[in-house]
C-alpha positions in Angstrom: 68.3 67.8 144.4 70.6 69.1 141.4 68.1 69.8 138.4 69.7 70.8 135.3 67.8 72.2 132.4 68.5 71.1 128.6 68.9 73.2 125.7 65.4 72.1 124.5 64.3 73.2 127.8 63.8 69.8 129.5 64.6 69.4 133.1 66.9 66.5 134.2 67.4 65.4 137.7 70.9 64.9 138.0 70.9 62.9 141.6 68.5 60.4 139.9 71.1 59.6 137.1 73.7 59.3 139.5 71.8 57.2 141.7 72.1 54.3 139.2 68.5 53.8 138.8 68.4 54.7 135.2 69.4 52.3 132.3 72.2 52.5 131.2 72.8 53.4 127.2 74.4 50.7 125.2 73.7 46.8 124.5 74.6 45.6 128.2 71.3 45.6 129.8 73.2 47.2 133.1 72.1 50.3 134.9 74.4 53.1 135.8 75.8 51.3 138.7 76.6 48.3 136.6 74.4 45.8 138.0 73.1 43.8 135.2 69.4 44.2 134.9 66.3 41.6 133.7 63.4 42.3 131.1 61.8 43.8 134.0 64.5 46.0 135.2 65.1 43.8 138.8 68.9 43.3 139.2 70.3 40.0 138.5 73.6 40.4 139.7 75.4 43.3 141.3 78.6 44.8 139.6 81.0 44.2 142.6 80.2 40.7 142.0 80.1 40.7 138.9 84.0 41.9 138.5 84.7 39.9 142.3 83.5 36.4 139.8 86.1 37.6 137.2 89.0 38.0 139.3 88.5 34.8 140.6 88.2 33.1 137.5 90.7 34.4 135.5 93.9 33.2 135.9 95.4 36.4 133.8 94.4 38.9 136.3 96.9 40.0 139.3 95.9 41.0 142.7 99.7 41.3 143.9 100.4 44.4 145.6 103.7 46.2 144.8 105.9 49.1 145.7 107.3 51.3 143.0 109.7 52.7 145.3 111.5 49.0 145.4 112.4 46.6 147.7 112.2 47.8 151.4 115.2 47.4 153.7 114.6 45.2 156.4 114.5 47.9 159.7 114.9 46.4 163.2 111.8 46.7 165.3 112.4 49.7 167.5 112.6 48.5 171.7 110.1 50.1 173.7 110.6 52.4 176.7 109.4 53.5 179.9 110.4 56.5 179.3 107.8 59.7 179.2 109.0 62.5 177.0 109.3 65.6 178.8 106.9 68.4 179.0 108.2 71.8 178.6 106.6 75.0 179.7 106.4 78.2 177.3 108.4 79.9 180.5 111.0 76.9 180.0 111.1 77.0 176.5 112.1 80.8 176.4 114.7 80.0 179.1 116.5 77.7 177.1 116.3 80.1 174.1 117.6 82.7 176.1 120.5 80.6 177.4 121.7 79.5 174.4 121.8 83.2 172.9 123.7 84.5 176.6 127.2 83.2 175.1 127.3 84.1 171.8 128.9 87.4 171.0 127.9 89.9 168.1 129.7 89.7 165.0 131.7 92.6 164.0 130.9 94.4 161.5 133.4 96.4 160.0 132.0 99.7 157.5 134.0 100.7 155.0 135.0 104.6 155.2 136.1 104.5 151.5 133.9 105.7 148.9 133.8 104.3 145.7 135.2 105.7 142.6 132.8 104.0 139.9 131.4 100.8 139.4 132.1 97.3 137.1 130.0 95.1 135.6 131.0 91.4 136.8 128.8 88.7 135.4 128.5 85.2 137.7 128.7 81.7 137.3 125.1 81.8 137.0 124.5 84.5 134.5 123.7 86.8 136.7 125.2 90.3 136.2 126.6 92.2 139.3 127.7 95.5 140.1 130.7 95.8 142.0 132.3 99.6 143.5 135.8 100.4 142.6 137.8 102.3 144.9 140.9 104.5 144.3 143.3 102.1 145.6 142.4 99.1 143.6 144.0 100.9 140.8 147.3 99.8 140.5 150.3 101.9 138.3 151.8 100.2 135.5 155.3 101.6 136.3 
């Protein structure tokens, strides 16, 4: 039970309110729920059929269903098989992984043994500002 106290100090029981028991304020005569209410506060009609009556009646109103994604292709039903899938171990699973990995070969990596002389600014595509090593033979002699 969720009791809230007022600024004037009053207590309200929130699960009471929300419970629909209580009228509701304006010129309706409906409690919280909706359900429209008579001069003794019995309910006369329920507010799921009160708005079922209107969509009946009214020829305005829509109860068509549609995508927003578009029309749907049409998609062949998929034939069914006897087939079970198969189980795999953990011990299987590393096997595999293993024996896929067996042929590869490293890639080479080569190190470069020259050291660089000073560094450039080049700025990317993308804004983005690099710095790139130059090495004594990238100079080349305007002779």
């Amino acid at each position: 039970m969720v009791q809230r106290r007022t600024n004037n100090g009053q207590i309200i029981d929130m699960d009471s309110i929300i419970g629909g028991d209580e009228l509701a304020v304006g010129n309706m005569n409906v409690n919280a729920r909706g359900d429209v209410l008579g001069s003794n506060g019995e309910i006369i009609q329920k507010a799921e059929d009160r708005v079922r009556a209107y969509y009946q009646d009214n020829p305005n109103s829509s109860t068509a269903t549609t995508s927003t994604k578009g029309a749907m292709p049409d998609v062949e039903p998929q034939a069914t098989s006897d087939m079970q899938p198969e189980v795999k171990t953990a011990k299987a699973k590393k096997t595999e992984a293993d024996q896929s990995v067996m042929g590869q070969s490293e890639p080479v990596v080569e190190e470069e043994t020259r050291e660089p002389v000073s560094y450039k600014e080049v700025e990317l595509p993308n804004g983005d500002i690099q710095m790139v090593p130059v090495y004594e033979d990238d100079w080349e002699d305007d002779a």
